[in-house]
N, C-alpha and C positions, 0 to 999 in steps of 0.2 A: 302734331303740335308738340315742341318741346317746354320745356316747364318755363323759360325765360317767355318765351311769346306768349302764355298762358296769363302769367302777371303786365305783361305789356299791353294786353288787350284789356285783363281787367283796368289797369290802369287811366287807357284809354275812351274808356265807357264811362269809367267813374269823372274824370275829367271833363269828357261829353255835357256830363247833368250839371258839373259844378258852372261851367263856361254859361248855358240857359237857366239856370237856376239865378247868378249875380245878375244876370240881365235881365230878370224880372219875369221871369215866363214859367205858368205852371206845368209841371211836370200831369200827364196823365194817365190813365191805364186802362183803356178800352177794351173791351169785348175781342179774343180769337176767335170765337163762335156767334153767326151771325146766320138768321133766320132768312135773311135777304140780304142783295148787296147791291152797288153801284155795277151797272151795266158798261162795262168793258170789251168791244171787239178786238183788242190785242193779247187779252191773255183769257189763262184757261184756268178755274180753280177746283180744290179739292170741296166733295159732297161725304159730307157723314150724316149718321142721325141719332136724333134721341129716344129711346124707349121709354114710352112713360111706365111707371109702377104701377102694376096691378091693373094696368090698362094694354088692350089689345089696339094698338096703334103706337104708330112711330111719328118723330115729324123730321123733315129733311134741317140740315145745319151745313153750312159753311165755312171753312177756316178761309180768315178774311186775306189778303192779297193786299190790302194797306189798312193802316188805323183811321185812316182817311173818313171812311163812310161816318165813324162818331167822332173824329176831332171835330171834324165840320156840326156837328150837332150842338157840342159844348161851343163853339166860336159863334154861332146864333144866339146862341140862350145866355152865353154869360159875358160877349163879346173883348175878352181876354186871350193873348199872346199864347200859346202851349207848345209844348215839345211833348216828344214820348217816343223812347228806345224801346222797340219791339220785332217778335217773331212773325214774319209773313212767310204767305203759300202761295207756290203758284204753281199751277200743275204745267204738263206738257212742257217744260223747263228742261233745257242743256242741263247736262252735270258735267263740272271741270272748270277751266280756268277762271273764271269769272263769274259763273251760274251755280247753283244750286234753287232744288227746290224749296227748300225752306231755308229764310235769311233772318239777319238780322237789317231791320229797317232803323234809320232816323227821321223822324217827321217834324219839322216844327215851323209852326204857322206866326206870321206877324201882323198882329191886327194894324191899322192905319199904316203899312207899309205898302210898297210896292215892288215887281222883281228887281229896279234897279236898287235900292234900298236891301232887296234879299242878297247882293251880289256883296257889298258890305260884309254886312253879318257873317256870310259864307267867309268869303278872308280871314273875317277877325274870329271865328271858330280856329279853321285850318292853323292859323298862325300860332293861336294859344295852344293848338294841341301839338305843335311843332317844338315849341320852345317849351313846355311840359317834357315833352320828350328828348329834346339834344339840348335844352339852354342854349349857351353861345354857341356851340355848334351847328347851328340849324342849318340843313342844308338848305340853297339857296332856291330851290324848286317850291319852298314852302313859304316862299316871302311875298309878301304881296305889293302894289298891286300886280295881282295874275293878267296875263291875256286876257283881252275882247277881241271876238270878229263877227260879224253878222253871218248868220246862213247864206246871206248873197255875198257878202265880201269872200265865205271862203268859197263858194262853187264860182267866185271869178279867176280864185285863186290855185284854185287845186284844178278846176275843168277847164277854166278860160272864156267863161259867160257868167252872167246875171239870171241868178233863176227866175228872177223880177220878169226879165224880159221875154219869158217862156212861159206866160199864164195860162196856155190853153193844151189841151191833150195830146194835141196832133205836134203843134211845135217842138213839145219837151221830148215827144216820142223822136220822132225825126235828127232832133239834134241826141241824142242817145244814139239813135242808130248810128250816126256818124260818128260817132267814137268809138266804133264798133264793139257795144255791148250788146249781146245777145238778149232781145228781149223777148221773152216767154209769150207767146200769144193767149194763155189761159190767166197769165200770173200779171200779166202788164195790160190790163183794158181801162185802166183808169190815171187820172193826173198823180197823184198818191203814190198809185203803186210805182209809179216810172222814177217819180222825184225817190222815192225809198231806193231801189236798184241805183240810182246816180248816188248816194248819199252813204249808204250800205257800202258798195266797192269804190268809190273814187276820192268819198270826203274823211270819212271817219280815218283810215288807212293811214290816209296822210296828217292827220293830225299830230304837233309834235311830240316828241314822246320824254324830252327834256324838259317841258314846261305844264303849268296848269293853265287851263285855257274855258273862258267861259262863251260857249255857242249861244249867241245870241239871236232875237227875233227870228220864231220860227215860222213858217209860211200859213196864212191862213186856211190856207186849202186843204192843211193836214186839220181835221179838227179836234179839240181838246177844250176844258173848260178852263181857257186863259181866255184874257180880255183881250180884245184888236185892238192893236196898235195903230195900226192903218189897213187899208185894201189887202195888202200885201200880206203884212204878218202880226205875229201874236205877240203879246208880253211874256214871252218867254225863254227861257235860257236853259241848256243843259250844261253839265260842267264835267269838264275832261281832264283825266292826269295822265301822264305816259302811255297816250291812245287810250285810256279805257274811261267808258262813261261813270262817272260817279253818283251824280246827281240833276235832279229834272227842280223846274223850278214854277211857277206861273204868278200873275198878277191872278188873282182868282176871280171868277167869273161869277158876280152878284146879282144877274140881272136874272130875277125868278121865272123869266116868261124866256129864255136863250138855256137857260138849262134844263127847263122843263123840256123844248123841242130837242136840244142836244141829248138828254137820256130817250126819247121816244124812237128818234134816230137808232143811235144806240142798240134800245131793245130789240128794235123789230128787226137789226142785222143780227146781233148776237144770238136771238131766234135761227136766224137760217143758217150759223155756221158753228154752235158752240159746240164744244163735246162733248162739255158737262155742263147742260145747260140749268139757269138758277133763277130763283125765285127773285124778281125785282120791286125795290119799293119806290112803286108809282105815285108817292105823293112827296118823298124828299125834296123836291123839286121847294116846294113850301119853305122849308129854312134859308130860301135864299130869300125870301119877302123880309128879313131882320137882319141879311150877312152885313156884316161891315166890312169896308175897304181890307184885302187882306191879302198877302202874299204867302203862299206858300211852296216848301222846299222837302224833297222827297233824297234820302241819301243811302245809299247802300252801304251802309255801317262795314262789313263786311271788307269790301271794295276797299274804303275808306282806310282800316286798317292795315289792309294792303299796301296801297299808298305810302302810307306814313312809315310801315316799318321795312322799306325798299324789297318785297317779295313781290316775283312775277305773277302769281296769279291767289286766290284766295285759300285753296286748303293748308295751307303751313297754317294759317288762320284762325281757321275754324276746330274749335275741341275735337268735335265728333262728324268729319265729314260723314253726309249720306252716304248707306251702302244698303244694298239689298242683298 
């Protein structure tokens, strides 16, 4: 990183909290270490621990993978809008173009919103950090409104079907085979994993790479704690710039008895495959008996920067890329 992208980032951050700060939302600053955490089958996090003083015992700690587990805590208790610019882990993590193990995340939650409502917001950030950065200049990539296209508009679009139309295991697989992608007999026994391998090599790829573009409604077979939209799919939206994922979104999922079976789920797989397996708190579940209607939006600060100051991947970025 040279000294110009050094001030451009800070610049960038600091603009971040000014843009959520005018729009009413408290800024917060949760816990990296965390005793237990939200049960996750897609990722993998780092285990440390504490030594108590003058005591012969240790207790296991976690560096947390999102601010997520406490924003959600403060958004029951005080039912108020937040943001929070923070460092996440996440083990088993690429290092290079887009990945590191340790990021910079942006989280911020909008109480009585919804994801269409977060797609808003998300614009009128980008833009204001756009015009912060070139004023009249603004390249036109940063202008909104961005792309929409539904997860089924684009696998009509990029495969030449409706993944609508392929609800069931045997069908999605079949039609996969006939476009001749190799599918893994160990890796592909489920609707999930087939729809990921179609989605993985055929949709992301083609994503433009000239435009920002928000993937909308995602299939509910993939599960996450967004709300259903329908049979089909979730209240949710991922957000893509020059092919690379920026940002994940959801209508958040307040219904205390669908979350509570959603983390049980959860646990009992992340049991049979974690590597670094962790302490879960099996009664979180409870602060959704008080959630209020709320959308929230998860961003790779990182990524983000990237984006904005036209660099192909994140280490020009970053101060002090990881090194071992």
């Amino acid at each position: 990183m040279d000294l110009e992208t050094l001030k451009l980032r800070s610049q960038i951050i600091k603009e971040t909290r000014n843009f959520f700060s005018e729009a009413g939302y408290i800024e917060t600053d949760v816990p990296v270490l965390s005793s237990s955490l939200i049960p996750e089958t897609c990722l993998e996090v780092f285990k440390t621990e504490y030594i108590y003083p003058r005591e012969n015992r240790k207790g296991e700690l976690y560096l947390v993978p999102s601010p997520e587990y406490y924003m959600k805590k403060l958004i029951a208790r005080f039912k108020c809008s937040v943001f929070q610019i923070s460092k996440c882990f996440r083990n088993l993590e690429s290092r290079g173009r887009i990945h590191s193990p340790e990021f910079t995340m942006l989280e911020y939650y909008s109480v009585g919103k919804n994801y269409i409502d977060s797609i808003k917001i998300t614009e009128d950030l980008i833009f204001y950090l756009g015009k912060k950065l070139y004023g009249d200049n603004l390249p036109e990539i940063f202008r909104p409104p961005f792309l929409r296209i539904t997860v089924d508009g684009a696998f009509e679009k990029y495969l030449g079907f409706r993944l609508s139309d392929f609800q069931d295991f045997e069908s999605l697989k079949h039609k996969a085979e006939s476009l001749d992608l190799m599918l893994n007999p160990e890796t592909c026994t489920t609707w999930e994993e087939v729809y990921n391998l179609l989605f993985v090599n055929s949709v992301e790829p083609n994503l433009p790479e000239d435009k920002i573009i928000f993937l909308m409604d995602y299939p509910a077979q993939v599960p996450c704690l967004a709300k259903n939209k329908n049979d089909f799919a979730k209240e949710r939206w991922e957000l893509y710039g020059r092919g690379i994922e920026l940002a994940n979104c959801y209508t958040e999922e307040n219904d205390s008895k669908k979350v509570r079976d959603y983390f049980e789920t959860e646990t009992r797989e992340k049991n049979k495959t974690a590597v670094v397996p962790h302490k879960v708190d099996n009664e979180y579940y409870k602060i959704f008996e008080t959630f209020p209607e709320t959308s929230g939006v998860a961003i790779g600060m990182d990524r983000l920067i990237a984006l904005l100051l036209d660099k192909k991947t994140i280490e020009p970025v970053l101060p002090f890329p990881l090194e071992f």
